[in-house]
PAKE-48456 format. One record per residue (C-alpha): residue number from 0; x, y, z negated; residue in three letters. Coordinates in steps of 0.1 Angstrom, whole numbers. Layout:
% PAKE-48456
(NUM; (X; Y; Z); ALA) ...
% end
This chain:
% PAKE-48456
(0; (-960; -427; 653); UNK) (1; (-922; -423; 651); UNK) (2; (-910; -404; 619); UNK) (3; (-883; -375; 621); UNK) (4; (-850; -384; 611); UNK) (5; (-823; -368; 595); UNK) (6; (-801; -347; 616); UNK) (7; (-764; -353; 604); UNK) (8; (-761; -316; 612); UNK) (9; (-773; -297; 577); UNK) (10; (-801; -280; 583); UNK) (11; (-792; -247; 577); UNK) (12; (-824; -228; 590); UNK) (13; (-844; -240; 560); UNK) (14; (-816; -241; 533); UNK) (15; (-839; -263; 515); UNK) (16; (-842; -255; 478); UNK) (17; (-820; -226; 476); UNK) (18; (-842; -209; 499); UNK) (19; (-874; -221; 485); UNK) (20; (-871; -199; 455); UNK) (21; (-861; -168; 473); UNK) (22; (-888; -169; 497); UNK) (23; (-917; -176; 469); UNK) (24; (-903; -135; 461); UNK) (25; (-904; -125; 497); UNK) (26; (-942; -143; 507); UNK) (27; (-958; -123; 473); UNK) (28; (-954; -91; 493); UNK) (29; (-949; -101; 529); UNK) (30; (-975; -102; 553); UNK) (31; (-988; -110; 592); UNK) (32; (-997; -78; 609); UNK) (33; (-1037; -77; 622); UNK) (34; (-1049; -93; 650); UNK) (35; (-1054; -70; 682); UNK) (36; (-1092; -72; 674); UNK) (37; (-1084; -50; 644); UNK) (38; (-1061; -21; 656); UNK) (39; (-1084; 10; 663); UNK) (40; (-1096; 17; 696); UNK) (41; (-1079; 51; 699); UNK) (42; (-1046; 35; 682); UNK) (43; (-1034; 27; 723); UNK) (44; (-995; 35; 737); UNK) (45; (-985; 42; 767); UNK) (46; (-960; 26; 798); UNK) (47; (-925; 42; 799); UNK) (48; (-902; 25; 827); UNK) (49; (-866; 28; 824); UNK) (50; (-838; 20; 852); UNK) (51; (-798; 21; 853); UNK) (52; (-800; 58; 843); UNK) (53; (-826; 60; 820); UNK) (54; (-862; 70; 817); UNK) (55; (-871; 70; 857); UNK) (56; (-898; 97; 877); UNK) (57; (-932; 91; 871); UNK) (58; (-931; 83; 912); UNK) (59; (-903; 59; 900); UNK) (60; (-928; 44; 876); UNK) (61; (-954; 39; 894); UNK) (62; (-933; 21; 921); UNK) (63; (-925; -5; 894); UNK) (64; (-951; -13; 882); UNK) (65; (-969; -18; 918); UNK) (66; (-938; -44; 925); UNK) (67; (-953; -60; 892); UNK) (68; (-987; -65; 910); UNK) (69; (-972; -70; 944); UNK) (70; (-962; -102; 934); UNK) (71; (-992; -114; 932); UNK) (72; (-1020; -116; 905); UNK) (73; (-1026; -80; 903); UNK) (74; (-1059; -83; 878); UNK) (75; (-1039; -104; 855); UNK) (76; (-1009; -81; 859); UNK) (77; (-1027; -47; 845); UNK) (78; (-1044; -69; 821); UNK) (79; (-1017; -79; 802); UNK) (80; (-997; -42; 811); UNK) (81; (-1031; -26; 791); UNK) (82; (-1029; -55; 761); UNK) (83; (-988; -42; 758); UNK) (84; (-1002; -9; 748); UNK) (85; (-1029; -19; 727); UNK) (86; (-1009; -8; 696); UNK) (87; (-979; 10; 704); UNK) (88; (-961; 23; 734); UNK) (89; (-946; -8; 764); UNK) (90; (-909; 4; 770); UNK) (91; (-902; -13; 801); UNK) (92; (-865; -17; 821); UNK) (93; (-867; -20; 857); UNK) (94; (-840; -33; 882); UNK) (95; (-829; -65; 860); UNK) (96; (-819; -98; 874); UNK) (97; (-830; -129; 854); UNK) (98; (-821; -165; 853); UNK) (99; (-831; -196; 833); UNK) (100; (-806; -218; 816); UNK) (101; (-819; -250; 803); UNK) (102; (-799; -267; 779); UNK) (103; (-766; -263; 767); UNK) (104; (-739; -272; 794); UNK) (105; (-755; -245; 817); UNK) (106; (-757; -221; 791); UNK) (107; (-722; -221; 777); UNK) (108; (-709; -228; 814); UNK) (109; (-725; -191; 822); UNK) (110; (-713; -173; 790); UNK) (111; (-681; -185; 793); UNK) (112; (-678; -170; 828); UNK) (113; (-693; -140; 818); UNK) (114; (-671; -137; 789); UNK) (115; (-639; -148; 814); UNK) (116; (-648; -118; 834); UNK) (117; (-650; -92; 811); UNK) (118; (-635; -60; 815); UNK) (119; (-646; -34; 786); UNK) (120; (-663; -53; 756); UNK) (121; (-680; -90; 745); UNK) (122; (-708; -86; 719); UNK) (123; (-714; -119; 707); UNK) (124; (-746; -126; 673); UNK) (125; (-754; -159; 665); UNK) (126; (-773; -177; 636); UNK) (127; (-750; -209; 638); UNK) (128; (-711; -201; 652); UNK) (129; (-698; -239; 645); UNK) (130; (-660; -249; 646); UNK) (131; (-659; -274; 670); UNK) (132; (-664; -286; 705); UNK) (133; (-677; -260; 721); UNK) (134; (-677; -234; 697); UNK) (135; (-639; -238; 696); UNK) (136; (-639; -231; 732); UNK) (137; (-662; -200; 732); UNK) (138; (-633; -191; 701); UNK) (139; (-601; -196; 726); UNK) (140; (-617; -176; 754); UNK) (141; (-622; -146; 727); UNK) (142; (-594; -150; 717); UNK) (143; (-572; -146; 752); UNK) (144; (-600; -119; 761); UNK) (145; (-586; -98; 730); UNK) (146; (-553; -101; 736); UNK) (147; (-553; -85; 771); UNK) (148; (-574; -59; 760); UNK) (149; (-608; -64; 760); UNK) (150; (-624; -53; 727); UNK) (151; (-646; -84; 713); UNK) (152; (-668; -84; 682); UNK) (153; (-690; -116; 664); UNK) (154; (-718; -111; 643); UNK) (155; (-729; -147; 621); UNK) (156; (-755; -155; 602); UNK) (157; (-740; -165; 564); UNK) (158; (-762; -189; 559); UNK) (159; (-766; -201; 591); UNK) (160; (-729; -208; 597); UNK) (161; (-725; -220; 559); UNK) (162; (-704; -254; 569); UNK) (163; (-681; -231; 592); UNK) (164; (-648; -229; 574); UNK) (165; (-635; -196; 566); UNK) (166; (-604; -200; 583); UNK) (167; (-622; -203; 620); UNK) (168; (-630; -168; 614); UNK) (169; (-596; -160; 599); UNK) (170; (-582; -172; 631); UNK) (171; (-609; -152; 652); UNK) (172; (-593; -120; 636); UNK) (173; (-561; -127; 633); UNK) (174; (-565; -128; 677); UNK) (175; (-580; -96; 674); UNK) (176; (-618; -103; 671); UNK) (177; (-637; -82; 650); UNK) (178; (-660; -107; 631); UNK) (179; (-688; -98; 605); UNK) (180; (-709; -122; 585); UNK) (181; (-748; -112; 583); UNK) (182; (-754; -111; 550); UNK) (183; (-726; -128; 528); UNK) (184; (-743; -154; 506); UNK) (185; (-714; -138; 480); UNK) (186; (-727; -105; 472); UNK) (187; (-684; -94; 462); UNK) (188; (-677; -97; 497); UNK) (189; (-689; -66; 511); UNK) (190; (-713; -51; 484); UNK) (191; (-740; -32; 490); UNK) (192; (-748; -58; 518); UNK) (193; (-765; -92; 507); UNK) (194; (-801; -105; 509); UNK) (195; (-801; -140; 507); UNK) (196; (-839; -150; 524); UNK) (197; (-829; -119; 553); UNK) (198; (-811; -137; 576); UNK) (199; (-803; -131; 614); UNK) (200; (-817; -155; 638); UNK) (201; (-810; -142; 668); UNK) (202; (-790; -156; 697); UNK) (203; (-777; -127; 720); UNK) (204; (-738; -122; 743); UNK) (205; (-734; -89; 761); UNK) (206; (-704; -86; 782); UNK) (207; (-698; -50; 796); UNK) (208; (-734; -41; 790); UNK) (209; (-743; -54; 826); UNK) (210; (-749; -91; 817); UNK) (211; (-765; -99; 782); UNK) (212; (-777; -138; 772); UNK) (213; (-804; -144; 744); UNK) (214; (-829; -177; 738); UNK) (215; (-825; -203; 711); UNK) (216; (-788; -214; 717); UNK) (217; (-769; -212; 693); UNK) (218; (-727; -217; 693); UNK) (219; (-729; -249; 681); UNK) (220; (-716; -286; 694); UNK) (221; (-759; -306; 695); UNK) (222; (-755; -287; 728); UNK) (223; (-731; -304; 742); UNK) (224; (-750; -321; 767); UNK) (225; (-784; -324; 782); UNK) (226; (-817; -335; 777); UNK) (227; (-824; -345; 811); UNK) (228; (-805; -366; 838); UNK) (229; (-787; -356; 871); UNK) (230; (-822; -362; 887); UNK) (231; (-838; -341; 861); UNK) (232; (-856; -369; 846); UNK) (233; (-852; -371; 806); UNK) (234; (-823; -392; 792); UNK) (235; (-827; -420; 774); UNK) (236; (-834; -414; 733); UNK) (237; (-809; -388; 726); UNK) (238; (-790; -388; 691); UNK) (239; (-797; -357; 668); UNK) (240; (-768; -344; 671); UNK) (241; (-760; -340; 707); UNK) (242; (-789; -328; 737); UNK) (243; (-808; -303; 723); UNK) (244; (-839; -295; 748); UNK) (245; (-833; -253; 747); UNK) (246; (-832; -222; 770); UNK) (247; (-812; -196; 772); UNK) (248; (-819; -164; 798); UNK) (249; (-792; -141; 816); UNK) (250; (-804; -111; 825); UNK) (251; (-782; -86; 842); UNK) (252; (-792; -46; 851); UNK) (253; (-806; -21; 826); UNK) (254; (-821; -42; 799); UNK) (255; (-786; -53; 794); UNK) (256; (-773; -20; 778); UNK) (257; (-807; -22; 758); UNK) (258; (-799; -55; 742); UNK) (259; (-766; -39; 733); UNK) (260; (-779; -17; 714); UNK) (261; (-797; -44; 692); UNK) (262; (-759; -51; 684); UNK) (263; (-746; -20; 677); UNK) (264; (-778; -14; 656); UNK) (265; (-770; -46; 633); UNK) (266; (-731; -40; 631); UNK) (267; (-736; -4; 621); UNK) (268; (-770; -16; 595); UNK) (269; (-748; -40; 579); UNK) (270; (-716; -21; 575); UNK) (271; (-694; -46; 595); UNK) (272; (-659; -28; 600); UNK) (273; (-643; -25; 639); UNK) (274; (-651; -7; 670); UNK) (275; (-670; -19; 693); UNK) (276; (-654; -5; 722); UNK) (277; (-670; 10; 753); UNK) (278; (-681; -7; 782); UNK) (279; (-667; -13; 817); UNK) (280; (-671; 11; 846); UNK) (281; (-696; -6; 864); UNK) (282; (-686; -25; 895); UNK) (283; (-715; -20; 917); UNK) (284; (-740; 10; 918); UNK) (285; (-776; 1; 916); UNK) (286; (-800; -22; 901); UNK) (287; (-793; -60; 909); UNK) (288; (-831; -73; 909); UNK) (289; (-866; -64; 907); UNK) (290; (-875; -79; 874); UNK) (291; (-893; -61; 847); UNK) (292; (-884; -66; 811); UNK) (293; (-894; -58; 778); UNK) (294; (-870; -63; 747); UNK) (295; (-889; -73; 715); UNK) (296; (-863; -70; 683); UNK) (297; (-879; -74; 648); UNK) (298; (-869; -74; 613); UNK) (299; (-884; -87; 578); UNK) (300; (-884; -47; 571); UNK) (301; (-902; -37; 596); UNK) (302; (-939; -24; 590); UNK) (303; (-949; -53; 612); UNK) (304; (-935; -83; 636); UNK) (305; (-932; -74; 668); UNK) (306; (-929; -105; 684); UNK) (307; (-958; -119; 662); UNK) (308; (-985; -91; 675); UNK) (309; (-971; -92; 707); UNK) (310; (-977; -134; 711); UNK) (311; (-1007; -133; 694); UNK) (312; (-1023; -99; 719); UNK) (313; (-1016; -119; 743); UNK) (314; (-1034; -156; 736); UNK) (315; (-1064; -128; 727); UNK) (316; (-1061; -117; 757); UNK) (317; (-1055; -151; 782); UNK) (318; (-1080; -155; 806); UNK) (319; (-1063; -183; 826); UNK) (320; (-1034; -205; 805); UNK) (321; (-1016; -204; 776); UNK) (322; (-984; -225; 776); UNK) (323; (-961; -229; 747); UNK) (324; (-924; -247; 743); UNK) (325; (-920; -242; 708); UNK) (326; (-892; -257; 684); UNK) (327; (-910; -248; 649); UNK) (328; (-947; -247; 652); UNK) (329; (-967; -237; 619); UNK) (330; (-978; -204; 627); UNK) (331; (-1007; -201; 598); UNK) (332; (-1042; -200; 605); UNK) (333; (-1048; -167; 626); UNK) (334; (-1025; -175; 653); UNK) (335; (-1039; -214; 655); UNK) (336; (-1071; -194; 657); UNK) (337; (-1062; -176; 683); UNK) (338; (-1051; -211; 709); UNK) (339; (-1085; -223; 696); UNK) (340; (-1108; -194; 706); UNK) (341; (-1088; -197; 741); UNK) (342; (-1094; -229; 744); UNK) (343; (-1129; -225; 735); UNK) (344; (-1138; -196; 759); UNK) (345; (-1124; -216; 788); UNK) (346; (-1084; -208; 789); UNK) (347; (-1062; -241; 798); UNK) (348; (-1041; -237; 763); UNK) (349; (-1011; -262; 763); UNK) (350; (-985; -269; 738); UNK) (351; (-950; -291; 739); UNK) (352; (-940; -298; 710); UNK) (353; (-914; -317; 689); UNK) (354; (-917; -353; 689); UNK) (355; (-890; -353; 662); UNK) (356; (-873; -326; 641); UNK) (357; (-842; -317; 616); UNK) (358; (-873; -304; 594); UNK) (359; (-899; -324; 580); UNK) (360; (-916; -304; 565); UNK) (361; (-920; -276; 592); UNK) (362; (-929; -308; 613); UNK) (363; (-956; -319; 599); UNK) (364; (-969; -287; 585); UNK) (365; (-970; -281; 627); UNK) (366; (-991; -315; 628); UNK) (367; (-1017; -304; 601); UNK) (368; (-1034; -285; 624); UNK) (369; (-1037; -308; 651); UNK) (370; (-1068; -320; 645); UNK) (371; (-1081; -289; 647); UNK) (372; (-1066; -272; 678); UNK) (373; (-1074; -310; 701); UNK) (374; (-1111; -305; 685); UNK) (375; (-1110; -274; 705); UNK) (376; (-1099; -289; 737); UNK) (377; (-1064; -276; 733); UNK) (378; (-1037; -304; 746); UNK) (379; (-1007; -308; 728); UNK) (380; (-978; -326; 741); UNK) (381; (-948; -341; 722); UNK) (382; (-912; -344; 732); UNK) (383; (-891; -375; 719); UNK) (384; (-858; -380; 740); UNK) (385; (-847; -350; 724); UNK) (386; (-849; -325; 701); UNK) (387; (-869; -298; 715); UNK) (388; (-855; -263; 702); UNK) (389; (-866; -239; 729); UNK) (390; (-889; -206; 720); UNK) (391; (-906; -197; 751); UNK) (392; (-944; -190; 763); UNK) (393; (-958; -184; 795); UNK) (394; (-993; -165; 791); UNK) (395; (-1013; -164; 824); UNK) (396; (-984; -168; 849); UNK) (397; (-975; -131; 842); UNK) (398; (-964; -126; 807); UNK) (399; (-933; -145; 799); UNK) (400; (-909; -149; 767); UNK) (401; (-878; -164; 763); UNK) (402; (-862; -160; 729); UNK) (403; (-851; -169; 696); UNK) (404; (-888; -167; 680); UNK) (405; (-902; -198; 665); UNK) (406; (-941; -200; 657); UNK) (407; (-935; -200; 619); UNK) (408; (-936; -183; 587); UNK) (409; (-896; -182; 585); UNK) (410; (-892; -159; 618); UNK) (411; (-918; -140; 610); UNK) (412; (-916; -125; 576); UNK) (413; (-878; -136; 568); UNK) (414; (-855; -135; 594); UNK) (415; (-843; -109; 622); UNK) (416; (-853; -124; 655); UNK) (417; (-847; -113; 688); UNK) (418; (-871; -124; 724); UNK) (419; (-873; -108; 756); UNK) (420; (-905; -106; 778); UNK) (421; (-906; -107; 813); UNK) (422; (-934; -93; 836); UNK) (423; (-945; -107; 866); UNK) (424; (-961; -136; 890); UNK) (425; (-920; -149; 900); UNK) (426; (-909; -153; 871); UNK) (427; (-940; -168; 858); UNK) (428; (-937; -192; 881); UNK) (429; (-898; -204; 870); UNK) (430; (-915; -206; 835); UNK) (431; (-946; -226; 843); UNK) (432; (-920; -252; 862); UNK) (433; (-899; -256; 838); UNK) (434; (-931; -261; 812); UNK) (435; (-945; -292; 835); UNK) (436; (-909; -304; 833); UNK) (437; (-914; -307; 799); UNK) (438; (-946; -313; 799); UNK) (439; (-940; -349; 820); UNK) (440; (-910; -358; 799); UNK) (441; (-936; -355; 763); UNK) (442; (-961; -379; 754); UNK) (443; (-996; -365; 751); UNK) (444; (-1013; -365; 721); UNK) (445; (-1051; -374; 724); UNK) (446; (-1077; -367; 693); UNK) (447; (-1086; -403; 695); UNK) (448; (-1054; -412; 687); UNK) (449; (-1043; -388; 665); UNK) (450; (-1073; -395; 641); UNK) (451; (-1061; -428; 633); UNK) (452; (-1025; -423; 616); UNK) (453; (-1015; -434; 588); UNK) (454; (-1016; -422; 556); UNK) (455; (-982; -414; 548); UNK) (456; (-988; -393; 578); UNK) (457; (-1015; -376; 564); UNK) (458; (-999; -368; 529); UNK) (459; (-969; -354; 544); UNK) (460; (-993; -331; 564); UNK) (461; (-1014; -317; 534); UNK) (462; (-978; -309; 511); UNK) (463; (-962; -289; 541); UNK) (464; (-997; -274; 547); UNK) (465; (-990; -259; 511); UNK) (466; (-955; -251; 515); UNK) (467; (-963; -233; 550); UNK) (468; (-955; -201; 539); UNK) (469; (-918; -212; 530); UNK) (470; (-909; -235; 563); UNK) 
% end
């Protein structure tokens, strides 16, 4: 069994001590909202569909959603449509185009020519906005965007982008970026703003509010090639630092203007100074795809996770298969309950994991329950060539998400995360390829097998099973 090592990146997302102590504060009086099972029957929502204009006709609606079932699947379609509702209303955007970007060099090859062409306005928010290699790029390309008129504003985490020096961002402004750090770590800088165990995790580029990006990427140089081969087959053992396994989604039609809003939402919340600008007449009339898509934004303030009780609804509610690529994986014991009774009642429940991480502890707190979900026949999967750091699920072939989520205590009582979900058979199937992709590039891990590690293995498993709550 290989052991994680080091990543000579710092790793930021779990700040180690310093935010150790903080988030003993914020665990006494956070908490996982109920599972589906316990929301009142009456306590239901309802579907509202919206399109380039806004909330569409009822006749509008209803055409939609039968493109939804159309493509195929049609039970499984209004099942998971019903669980959406279950406890609050399903705000829906019509007309979007969607595609998947799998690791970095595709990712920051699409930004940047979405940023290249903008006209109006780039909205940029990013945990980690690093100083080099590519990040340097992304920074010239704002830069000569600013200066023939385009008005461009970057939100970063504090934390997250803690190793950046200050005068990256300096130079940012001085080219006429707006820039705003999430939550200054110094509490002087802009007072009244400053929480350090609330950070933003979210990964999300709008240009002109007709193409918007979001998934676990962040602007930093471990992407700066990629996990797999020219023939798609996974490279040899990559180092820590470079080939990140991630995805990234571009979406372009009216959930882009939605995602926006996430942005303006945060700049105005945290005070950051700037306009943002307006954005570009649009170039073309209409809706460029048939994709329908639900944005899931939550926040440690919030009454409950979004993105928690929407995941968890639906592995409640799988009747097929239950796929997960997940970069963090400790999500305490109701949601590993949840894969299990899948599992148990028949659903195919998958899982690809890390094979190696730049936490240990959130490692193997993922591994102390391994026993228990291959017990229940669920078949977990780990990836070694490289470090998997990708947040997506695909739930029955018709309930997808793509975002900057991790299964863990961290994103779901502590930080601002951001996912997307797409409906629909299509796109379902995109999602499930790209899950056997990574599926034959892991190494399956079999109960036999796992029951005889070692006992180093076992100890490091029982002390991040009690720091769980902190990872």
């Amino acid at each position: 069994m290989n052991t994680p090592r080091p990543s000579k990146t710092p790793n930021l997302r779990r700040l180690c001590g310093l935010a150790l102590t903080g988030l003993l504060l914020v665990a006494g009086c956070s908490s996982l909202p109920p599972k589906t099972a316990d929301i009142p029957d009456g306590q239901t929502g309802t579907v509202t569909v919206s399109g380039a204009a806004g909330q569409v006709s009822a006749v509008a609606e209803r055409k939609a959603l039968q493109g939804l079932v159309n493509e195929g699947k049609k039970d499984l379609v209004i099942h998971h449509l019903k669980t959406l509702t279950a406890s609050g209303d399903a705000d829906l955007y019509r007309g979007n185009r969607t595609r998947l970007l799998i690791d970095g060099p595709a990712t920051f090859g699409a930004m940047k020519a979405a940023i290249a062409q903008a006209r109006g306005r780039v909205l940029l928010l990013s945990y980690i906005v690093e100083d080099q290699g590519v990040a340097a790029e992304v920074a010239d390309l704002l830069i000569a965007r600013a200066a023939q008129g385009v008005t461009v504003a970057m939100i970063y985490d504090a934390v997250g982008s803690i190793t950046t020096p200050d005068a990256f961002f300096k130079r940012l402004v001085d080219g006429g970026v707006s820039v705003c750090a999430f939550n200054p770590i110094n509490p002087t800088k802009r007072p009244g703003y400053w929480g350090l165990t609330h950070r933003d995790h979210r990964k999300l580029l709008v240009v002109d509010d007709e193409v918007a990006f979001t998934g676990g990427i962040n602007i930093s140089r471990v992407y700066g090639s990629s996990s797999f081969g020219r023939r798609g087959k996974p490279r040899d053992r990559a180092d820590d630092d470079d080939g990140w396994r991630d995805t990234q989604i571009e979406l372009r039609g009216p959930v882009a203007p939605a995602l926006a809003q996430v942005f303006e939402a945060t700049w105005e919340e945290q005070g950051c100074k700037g306009s943002l600008g307006q954005k570009a007449t649009s170039k073309a009339a209409g809706e460029p795809g048939q994709r329908v898509v639900k944005v899931l934004a939550s926040d440690p303030r919030d009454k409950e996770n979004r993105i928690y009780s929407a995941l968890l609804a639906a592995v409640d509610a799988a009747q097929v298969d239950v796929r997960f690529t997940m970069a963090y994986f400790a999500p305490g014991t109701d949601f590993v309950n949840a894969l299990r009774n899948a599992a148990t009642r028949g659903v195919a429940v998958e899982l690809v994991l890390p094979g190696r991480s730049d936490s240990s502890l959130a490692f193997h707190a993922g591994r102390s329950y391994y026993d228990d979900l291959l017990s229940s026949g669920v078949r977990i999967y780990e990836m070694e060539h490289a470090l998997m750091h990708a947040k997506t699920a695909v739930i029955d072939g018709v309930f997808s998400t793509v975002g900057s989520s991790n299964l863990d205590w961290l994103s779901f009582v502590a930080n601002s995360e951001l996912n997307v979900i797409v409906l629909g058979d299509d796109f379902g199937g995109e999602m499930n390829a790209l899950f056997e992709r990574d599926r034959a590039a892991s190494k399956p891990i079999t109960l036999e097998a796992w029951r005889r590690r070692g006992l180093n293995n076992r100890a490091m498993e029982t002390l991040s099973r009690i720091v769980e709550r902190f990872l």
